[in-house]
C-alpha positions as CSV (number, residue, x, y, z in Angstrom):
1,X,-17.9,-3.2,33.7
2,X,-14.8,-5.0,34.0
3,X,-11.4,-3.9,31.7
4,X,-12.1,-6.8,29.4
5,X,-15.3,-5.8,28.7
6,X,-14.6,-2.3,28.4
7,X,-11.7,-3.1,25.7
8,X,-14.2,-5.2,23.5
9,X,-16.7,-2.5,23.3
10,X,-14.2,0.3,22.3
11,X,-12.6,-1.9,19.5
12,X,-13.0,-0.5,16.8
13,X,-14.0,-3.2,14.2
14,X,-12.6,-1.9,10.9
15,X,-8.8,-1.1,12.8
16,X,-8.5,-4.1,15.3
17,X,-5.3,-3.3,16.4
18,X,-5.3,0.0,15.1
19,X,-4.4,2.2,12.2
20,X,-0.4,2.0,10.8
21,X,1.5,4.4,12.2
22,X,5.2,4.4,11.2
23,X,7.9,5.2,13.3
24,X,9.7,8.3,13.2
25,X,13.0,6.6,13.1
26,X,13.4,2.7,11.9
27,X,15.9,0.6,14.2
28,X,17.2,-2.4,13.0
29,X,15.1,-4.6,15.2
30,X,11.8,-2.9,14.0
31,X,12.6,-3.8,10.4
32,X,13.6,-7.4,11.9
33,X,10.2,-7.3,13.1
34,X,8.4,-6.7,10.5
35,X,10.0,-8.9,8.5
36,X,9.3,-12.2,10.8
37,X,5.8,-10.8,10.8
38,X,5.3,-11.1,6.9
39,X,7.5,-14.7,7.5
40,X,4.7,-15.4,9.5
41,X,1.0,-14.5,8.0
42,X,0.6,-17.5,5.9
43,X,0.8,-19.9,9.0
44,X,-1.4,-17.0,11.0
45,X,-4.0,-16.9,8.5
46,X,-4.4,-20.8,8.0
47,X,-4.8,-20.9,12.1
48,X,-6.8,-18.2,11.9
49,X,-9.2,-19.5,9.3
50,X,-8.3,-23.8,10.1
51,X,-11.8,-25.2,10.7
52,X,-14.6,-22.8,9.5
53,X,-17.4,-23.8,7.0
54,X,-18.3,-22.5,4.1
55,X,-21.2,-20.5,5.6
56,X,-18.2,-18.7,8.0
57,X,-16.4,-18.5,5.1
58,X,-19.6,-16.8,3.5
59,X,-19.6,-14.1,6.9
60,X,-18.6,-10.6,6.9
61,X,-15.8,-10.1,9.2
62,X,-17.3,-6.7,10.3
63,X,-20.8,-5.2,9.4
64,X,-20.4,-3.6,5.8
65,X,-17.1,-5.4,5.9
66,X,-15.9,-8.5,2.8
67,X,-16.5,-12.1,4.1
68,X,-13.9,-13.9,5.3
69,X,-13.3,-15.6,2.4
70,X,-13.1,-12.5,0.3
71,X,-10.3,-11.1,2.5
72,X,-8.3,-14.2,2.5
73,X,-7.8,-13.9,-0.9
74,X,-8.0,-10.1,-0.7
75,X,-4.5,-10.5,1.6
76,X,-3.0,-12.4,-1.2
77,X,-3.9,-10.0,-3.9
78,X,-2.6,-7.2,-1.8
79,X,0.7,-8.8,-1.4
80,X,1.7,-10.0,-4.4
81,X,1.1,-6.0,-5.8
82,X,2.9,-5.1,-2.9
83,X,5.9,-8.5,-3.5
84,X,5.9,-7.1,-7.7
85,X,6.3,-3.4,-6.0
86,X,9.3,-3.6,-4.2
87,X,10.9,-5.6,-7.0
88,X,10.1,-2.8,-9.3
89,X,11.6,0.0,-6.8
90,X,14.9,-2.6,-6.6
91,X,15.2,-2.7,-10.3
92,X,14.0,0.8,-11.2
93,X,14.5,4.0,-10.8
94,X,11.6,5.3,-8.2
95,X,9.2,3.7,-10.8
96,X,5.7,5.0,-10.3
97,X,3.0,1.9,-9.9
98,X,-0.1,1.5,-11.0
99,X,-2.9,1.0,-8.2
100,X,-5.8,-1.6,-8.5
101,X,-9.1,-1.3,-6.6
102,X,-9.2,-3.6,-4.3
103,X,-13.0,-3.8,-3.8
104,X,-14.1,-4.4,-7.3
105,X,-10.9,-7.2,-7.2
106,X,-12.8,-8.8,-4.2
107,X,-15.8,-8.6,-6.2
108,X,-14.5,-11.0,-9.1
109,X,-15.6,-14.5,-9.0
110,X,-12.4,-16.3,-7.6
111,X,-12.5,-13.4,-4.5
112,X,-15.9,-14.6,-3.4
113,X,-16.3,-18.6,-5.0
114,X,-12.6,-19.9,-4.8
115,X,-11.1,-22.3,-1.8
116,X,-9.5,-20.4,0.5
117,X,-6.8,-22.6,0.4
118,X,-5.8,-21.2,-3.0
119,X,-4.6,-17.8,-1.4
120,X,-3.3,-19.8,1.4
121,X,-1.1,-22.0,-0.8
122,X,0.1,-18.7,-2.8
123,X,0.8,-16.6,0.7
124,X,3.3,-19.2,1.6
125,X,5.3,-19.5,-1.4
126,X,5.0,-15.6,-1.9
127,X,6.2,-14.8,1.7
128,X,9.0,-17.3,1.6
129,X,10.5,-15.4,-2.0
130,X,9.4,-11.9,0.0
131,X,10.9,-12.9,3.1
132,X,14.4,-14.1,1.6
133,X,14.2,-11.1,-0.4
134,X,14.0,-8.8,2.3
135,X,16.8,-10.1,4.2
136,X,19.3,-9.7,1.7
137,X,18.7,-5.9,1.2
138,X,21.3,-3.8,1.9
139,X,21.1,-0.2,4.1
140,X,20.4,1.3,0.8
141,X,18.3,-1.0,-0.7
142,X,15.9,-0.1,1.7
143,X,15.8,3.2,1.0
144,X,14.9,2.7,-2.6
145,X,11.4,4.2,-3.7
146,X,8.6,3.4,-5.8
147,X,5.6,6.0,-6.1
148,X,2.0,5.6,-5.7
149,X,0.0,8.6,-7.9
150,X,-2.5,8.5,-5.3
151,X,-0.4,8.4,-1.9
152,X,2.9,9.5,-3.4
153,X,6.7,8.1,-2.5
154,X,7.2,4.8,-0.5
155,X,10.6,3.5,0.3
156,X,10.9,-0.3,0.5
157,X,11.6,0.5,4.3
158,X,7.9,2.0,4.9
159,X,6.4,-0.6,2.5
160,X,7.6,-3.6,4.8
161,X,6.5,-1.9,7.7
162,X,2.8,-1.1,6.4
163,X,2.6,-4.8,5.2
164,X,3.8,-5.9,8.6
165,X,0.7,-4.2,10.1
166,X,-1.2,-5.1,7.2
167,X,-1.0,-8.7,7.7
168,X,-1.6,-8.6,11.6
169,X,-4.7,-6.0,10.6
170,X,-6.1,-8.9,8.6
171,X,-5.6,-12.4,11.1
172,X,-7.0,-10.2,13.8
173,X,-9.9,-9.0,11.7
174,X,-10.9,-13.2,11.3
175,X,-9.9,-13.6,15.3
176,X,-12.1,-11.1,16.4
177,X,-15.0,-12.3,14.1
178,X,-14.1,-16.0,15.1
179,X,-14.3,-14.6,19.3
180,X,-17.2,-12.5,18.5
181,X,-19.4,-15.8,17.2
182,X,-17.5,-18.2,19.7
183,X,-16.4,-19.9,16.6
């Protein structure tokens, strides 16, 4: 069996690239990172989804997993919390959020009927606000909390870097379907 082969048969489908792990300590060109890769996921996730039909659409990325369709607009419901979330920990004083579950969300009608394109549309005028956002935050400002009753205090710093991962998690979940089917 050659490495190539070997690699696609260890993947593991539901963590493509792997679970988020943050860094112990956050350099400036980590954070710069992260930031250019929330700049980028709307453009990664129209190429990642650009030409499939509605019965792709319609196809689990994973077994047990949503179809692609409901994790397009799955991605834009998780970052607009996550956009309303660090506003909330710049305005507030480590304000504690309220969490939403995300499977019943991708449940609703517009998760599993609407055009993708919707989400898409959204994601790039949420990630441009985000992204300017982001770059205007000073050394403290990144420090700044919000807490989550279930998985406790997040500082802006942590956030960016989860949804970093979080929207590289998701393209490569829809590239490894679109490989997988030779689409």
């Amino acid at each position: 069996m050659d490495s190539k082969n070997a690699a696609t048969e260890t993947l593991d489908p539901s963590y493509p690239i792997g679970r988020f792990q943050a860094p112990e300590v956050v350099q400036p060109w980590i954070l710069q990172g992260a930031m250019s890769d929330i700049a980028e996921l709307p453009q990664a996730l129209r190429n990642a989804v650009q030409g499939l039909n509605d019965a792709q659409l319609r196809t689990p990325y994973r077994e047990g997993g949503w179809e692609v369709r409901q994790l397009v607009h799955h991605i834009a419901d998780s970052h607009m919390n996550m956009f309303i979330r660090v506003r909330l920990a710049l305005t507030e004083d480590a304000p504690q959020i309220r969490p939403y579950d995300e499977t019943t969300w991708a449940l609703l009608h517009d998760s599993t009927s609407a055009p993708v394109e919707w989400s898409l549309a959204l994601l790039e005028a949420l990630h441009a606000r985000w992204t300017m956002l982001l770059q205007s935050l000073t050394p403290e400002q990144w420090q700044r909390t919000f807490i989550h009753p279930e998985t406790g205090s997040w500082t802006i710093e942590r956030a960016t870097l989860y949804y970093a991962w979080h929207s590289r998690h998701h393209t490569a979940h829809i590239a490894h379907l679109r490989a997988a089917h030779g689409w």
